[in-house]
N, C-alpha and C positions, 0 to 999 in steps of 0.2 A: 401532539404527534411529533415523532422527531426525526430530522431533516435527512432527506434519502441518504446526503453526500456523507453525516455523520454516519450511518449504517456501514454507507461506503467505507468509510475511513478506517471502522471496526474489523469489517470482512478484510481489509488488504493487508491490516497488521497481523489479523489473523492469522491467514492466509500467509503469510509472510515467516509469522514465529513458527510457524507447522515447519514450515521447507528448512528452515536453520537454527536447528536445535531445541526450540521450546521457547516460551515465552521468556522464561530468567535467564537462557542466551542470547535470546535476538534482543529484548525490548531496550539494552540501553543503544544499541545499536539502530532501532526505531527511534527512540528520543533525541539522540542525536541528529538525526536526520529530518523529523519535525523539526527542530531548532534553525538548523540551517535555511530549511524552506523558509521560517519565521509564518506556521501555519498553527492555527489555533484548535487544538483536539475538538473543542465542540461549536466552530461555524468556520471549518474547512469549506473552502469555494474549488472550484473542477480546475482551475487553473495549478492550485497550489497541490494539489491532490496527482496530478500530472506530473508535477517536479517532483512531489514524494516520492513518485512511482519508479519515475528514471533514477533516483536517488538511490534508491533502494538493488533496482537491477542492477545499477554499478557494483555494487555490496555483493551482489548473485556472480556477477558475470566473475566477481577476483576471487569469491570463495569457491561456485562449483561449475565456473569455463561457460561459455559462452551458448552454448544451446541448451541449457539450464536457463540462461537467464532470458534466453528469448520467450521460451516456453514459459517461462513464470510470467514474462511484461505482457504478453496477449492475456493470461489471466488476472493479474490485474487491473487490464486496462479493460475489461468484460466485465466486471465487476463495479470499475467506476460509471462504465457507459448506461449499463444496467440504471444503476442509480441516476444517471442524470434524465433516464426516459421514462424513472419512476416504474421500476418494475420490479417483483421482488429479488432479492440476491437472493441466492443460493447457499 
């Protein structure tokens, strides 16, 4: 079975490369960002998954202004939560 937070972690990159260009725009821009957390692709913990998140909405907020990225942090911080109450994502 594998670990809700990594599902988690899949839906938010997802979810993320959707909103900014596709995955071969966003993901080095995800990889970088995992790096920095110093967060492991497969036994992410809800802590580090939370700095990815603000991580990331910082990246929202200076590419498409700020209630873009507000809107994006409540979805993926619904996504993480989901996961940590073990429910399925969406």
């Amino acid at each position: 079975m594998v670990d809700p937070l990594v599902d988690a972690l899949d839906a938010i990159i997802a979810t993320f490369c959707e909103d900014h260009g596709g995955f071969d725009y966003a993901m080095p821009m995800v990889r970088k960002q995992v790096e920095a957390v110093g967060m492991d692709f497969h036994r992410p913990t809800a802590k580090e998954l939370e700095k990815f998140i603000e991580k990331l909405v910082g990246i929202s907020t200076d590419m498409k202004g700020k209630d873009f990225a507000r809107k994006e942090r409540i979805k993926l911080i619904s996504i993480l939560r989901k996961a940590e109450r073990g429910e399925p994502i969406d």
